[in-house]
N, C-alpha and C positions, 0 to 999 in steps of 0.2 A: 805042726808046722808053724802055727802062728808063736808058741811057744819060741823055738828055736829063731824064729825071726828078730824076736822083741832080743831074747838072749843074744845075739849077733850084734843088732844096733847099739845095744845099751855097751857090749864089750868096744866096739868101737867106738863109741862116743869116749869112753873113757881114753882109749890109748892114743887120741887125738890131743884131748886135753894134755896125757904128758908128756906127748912130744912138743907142745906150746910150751908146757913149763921147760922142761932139762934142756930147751932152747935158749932159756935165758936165767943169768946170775940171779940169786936169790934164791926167796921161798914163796911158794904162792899160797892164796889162801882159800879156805874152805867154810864157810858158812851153811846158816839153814835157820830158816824161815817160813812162817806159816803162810801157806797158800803160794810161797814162790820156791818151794824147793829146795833142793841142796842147788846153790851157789859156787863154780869153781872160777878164780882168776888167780891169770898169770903172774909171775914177778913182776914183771913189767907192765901189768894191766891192759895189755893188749889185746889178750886174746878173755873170754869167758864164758861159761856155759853154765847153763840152770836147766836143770833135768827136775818138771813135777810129774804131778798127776790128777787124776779126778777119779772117782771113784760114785758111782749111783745106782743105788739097789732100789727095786720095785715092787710095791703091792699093787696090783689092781682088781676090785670085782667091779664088774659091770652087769647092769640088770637091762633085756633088753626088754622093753615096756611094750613094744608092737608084738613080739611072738613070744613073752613070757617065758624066757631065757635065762639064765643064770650064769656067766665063766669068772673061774678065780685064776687069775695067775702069780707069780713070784718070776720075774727077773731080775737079770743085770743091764739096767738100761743102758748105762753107758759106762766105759774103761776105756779112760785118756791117757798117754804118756806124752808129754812135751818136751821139747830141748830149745832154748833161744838163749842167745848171748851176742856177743862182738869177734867180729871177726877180722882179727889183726888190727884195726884202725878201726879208730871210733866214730867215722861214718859211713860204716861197712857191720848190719848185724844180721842174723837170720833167725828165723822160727821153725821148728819140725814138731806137728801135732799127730799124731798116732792114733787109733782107735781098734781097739780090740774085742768089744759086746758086739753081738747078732746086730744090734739097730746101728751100730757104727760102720761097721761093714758091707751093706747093704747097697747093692747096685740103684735099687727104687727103677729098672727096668729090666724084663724075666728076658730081654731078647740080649743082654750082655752081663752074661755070669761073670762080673770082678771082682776078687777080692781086694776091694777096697782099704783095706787097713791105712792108708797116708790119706789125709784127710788135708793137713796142710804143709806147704815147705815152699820158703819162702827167704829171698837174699834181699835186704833194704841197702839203699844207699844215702844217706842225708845231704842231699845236694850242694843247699841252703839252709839256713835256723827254719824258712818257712816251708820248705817243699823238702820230700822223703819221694824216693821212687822206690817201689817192686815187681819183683818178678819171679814168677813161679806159681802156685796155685794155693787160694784159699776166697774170702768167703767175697760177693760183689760188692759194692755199695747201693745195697737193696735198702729192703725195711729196715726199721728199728729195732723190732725185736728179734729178726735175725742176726742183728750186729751183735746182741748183746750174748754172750758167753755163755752157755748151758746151765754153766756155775752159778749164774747171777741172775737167775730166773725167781720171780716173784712166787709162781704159784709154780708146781709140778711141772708142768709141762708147757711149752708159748702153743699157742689160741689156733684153733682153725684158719683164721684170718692167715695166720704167716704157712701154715700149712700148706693149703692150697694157693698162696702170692706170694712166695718168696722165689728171690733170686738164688740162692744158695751161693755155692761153689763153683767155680770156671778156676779155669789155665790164661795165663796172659801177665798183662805190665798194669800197676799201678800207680796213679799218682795222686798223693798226697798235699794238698797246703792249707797250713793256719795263720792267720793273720788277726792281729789284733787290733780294733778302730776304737778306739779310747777304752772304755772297763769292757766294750763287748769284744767279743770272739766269734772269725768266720773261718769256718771249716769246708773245706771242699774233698772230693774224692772222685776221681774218674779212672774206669778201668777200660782196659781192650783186651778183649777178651775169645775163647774159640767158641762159645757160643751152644759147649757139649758137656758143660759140667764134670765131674769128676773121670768119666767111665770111659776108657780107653775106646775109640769108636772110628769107624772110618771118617775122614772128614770131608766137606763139601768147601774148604777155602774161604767159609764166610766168616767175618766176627762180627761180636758183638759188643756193643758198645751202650757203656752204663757207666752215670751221674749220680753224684749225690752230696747237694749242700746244706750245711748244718749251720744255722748262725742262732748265737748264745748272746743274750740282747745282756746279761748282768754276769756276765765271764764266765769262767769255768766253775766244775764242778769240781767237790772234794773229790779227791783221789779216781781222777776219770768218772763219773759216774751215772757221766750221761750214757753210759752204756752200761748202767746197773742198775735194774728195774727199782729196789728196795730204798727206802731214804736211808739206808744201812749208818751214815754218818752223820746223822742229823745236822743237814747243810742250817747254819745259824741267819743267813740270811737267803729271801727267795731264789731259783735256779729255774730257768727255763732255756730249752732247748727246741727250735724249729727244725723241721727238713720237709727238702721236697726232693723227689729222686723221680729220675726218666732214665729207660732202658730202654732200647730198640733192638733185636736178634734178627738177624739175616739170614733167612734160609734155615732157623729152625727145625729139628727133625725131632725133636722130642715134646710130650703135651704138655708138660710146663717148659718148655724151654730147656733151662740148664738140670730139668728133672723128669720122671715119667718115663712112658715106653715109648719105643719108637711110633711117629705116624706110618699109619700104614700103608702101602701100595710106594714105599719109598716117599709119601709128598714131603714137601719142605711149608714153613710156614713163619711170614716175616711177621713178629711181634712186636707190639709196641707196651711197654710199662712203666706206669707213672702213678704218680701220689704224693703222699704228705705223712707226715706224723711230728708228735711232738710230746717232752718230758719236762714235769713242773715238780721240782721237792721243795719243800721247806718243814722246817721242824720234824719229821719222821712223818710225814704225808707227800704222797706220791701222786701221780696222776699222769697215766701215758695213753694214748692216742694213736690208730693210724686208719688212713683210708687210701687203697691203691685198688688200683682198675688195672688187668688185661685183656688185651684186644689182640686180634690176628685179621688176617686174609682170607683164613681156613676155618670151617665149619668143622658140621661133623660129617667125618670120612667111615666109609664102607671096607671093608676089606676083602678088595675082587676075588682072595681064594677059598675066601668063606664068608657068605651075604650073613650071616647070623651075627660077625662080631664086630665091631665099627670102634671107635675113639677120635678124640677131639683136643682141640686145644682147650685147657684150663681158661675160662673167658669169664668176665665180669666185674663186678664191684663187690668190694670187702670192706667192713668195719669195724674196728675194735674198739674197747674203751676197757682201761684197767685201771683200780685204784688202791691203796693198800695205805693202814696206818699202825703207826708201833702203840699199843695199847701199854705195854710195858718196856724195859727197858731190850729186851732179847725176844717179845713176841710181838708179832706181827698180823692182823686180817688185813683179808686181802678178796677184793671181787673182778670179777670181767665179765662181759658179754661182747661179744663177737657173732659176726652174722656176714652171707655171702648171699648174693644175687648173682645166678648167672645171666649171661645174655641171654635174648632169643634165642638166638641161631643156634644154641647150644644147651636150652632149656628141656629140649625132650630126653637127653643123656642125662645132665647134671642139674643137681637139684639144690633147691635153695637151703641154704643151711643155717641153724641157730643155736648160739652157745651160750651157757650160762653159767658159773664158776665161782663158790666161794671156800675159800681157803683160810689155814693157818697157819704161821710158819715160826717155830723155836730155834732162835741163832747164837747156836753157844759159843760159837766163835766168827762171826760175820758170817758171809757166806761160806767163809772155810770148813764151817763143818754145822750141818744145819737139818734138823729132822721136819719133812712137810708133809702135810695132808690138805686134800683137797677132795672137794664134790660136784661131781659137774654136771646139768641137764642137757640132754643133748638133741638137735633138731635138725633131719637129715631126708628131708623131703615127708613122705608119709610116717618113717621110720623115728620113733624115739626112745633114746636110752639118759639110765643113767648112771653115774662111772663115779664110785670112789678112789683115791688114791692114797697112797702114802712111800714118801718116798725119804730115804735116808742119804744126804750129800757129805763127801768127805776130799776135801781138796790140799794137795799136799804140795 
């Protein structure tokens, strides 16, 4: 099924492409490029679409250290297809992100079996040179390391920390502005949003509404990169990036929000999410940052049809700290630790958690295609494991 799906899209993306072209006088053109794909524009540069990919295969053994455990696995962690280009007018473009591995598809709640394959799709309109609006679904203006692209992940995989406190994915409008006050740069992002993330669900009419401003005190980064964990371009002079983000969800019905299973007995639960984070490179040294807190109305709930099973809202305080430096010209070390404190209210379910991670990573062609390993300690109430990885990235 999933097969004959991607086959459908991909046929149709193309016969769209050449009714744009045979639309108009000339010849259009076709390029291709590392890490952005096959390139198609029209005669008349109207219209254009870029069809990539991603591609990440998995090693994991993990040893559990409290019950003396052992599991080896091999997947496919993740399998993207994207399409973004312009559309008709060049303040008018869109993005479609696809995912096709088990972890892409993935409801993240057992009471709404979706398959999820559309992860994002999305129409921009460029209003102004300083403001972009969208619409349609992809990711909040959450954390940091939620923003940053799966692609452009430092170590293996992002931290506990974004784990358990991330906004992910919602449906709704976005809006965009950047403005420039002498060499710095202020960025804003605010969305409205249904407050139910990805998975098609009844709804209760509430949104949600989520912030997030980013200001860069010595301008921009090479090549976007404050949403790319690695000093992959060895920025020549310092690069520092602040944010603070607030989220509020109304009515709520899932334990993370726009993630998790439904609360039970039907409760709803209004959230409040907020925090900080921040990205420093210069010369191939990194150093990224965040700390956010969620809070709710809602404790932990019982579930009146059976007193044995209960769940809660995702509650408390997270903190990361990651740093990475190029020892050569294409490798990379790289460390993190990350750690969670739950609330009270919420301490007797969920337990405090501690992470500890050090990595390597060989980039033979940026992040475009890049072999990583990584070792991680792991601290999850009473429970400690420890988890190697190795992962193979290939971006097309």
């Amino acid at each position: 099924m999933t097969t004959l799906k991607l086959f459908y899209l991909t046929t149709f993306s193309f016969l769209v492409f050449n009714f744009a072209c045979t639309a108009q006088t000339g010849k259009p053109s076709i390029k291709m490029e590392a890490g952005k794909g096959i390139q198609f524009t029209s005669a008349d540069s109207t219209f254009t679409l870029a069809i990539g990919g991603r591609i990440q295969s998995l090693f994991s053994s993990s040893r559990d250290i409290t019950n003396e455990t052992t599991a080896n696995d091999f997947l496919l962690r993740r399998a993207r297809l994207n399409f973004a280009g312009k559309a008709f007018n060049p303040k008018f473009s869109y993005r479609i992100q696809l995912g096709f591995a088990q972890g892409d598809i993935s409801s993240a709640n057992s009471s709404a079996q979706n398959n999820l394959i559309l992860r994002d799709a999305m129409l921009f309109y460029d209003a102004k040179k300083w403001l972009r609006i969208g619409f349609g679904q992809t990711k909040l203006p959450g954390n940091r390391q939620r923003q940053v692209s799966s692609a452009n992940l430092q170590l293996v995989e992002r931290s506990i920390a974004n784990n358990n406190f991330t906004l992910d994915r919602d449906k709704g409008v976005w809006f965009y502005t950047n403005f420039n006050i002498s060499d710095a740069v202020l960025k804003t992002t605010l969305a409205l949003s249904s407050g139910e993330g990805r998975i098609v669900s009844d709804k209760n009419g509430k949104i949600c509404y989520s912030a997030r401003m980013e200001f860069l005190p010595f301008g921009e980064f090479s090549n976007k990169g404050e949403f790319v964990e690695a000093d992959i371009d060895r920025e020549k002079k310092p690069k520092l990036s602040i944010a603070g983000v607030y989220s509020y969800n109304n009515d709520a019905t899932r334990t993370m929000g726009q993630l998790g299973d439904y609360l039970f007995n039907a409760e709803t639960a209004n959230i409040n999410y907020f925090g900080a984070d921040l990205l420093f490179k210069y010369n191939g040294f990194s150093f990224e940052s965040e700390l956010y807190n969620r809070n709710s109305d809602t404790a932990i709930i019982v579930n009146k049809k059976d007193v044995t099973q209960s769940n809660y809202i995702v509650s408390g305080t997270t903190f990361m700290v990651q740093s990475g430096y190029f020892v050569s010209k294409k490798n990379e070390v790289a460390a993190r630790y990350a750690q969670i404190i739950p609330l009270a209210k919420v301490a007797a379910k969920m337990h405090e958690q501690k992470e500890y991670v050090v990595g390597f990573s060989h980039y033979f062609n940026k992040h475009n295609l890049k072999l990583q390993n990584d070792l991680t300690y792991l601290e999850n109430g009473p429970n400690k494991s420890i988890v190697f990885k190795m992962s193979g990235v290939v971006t097309f």
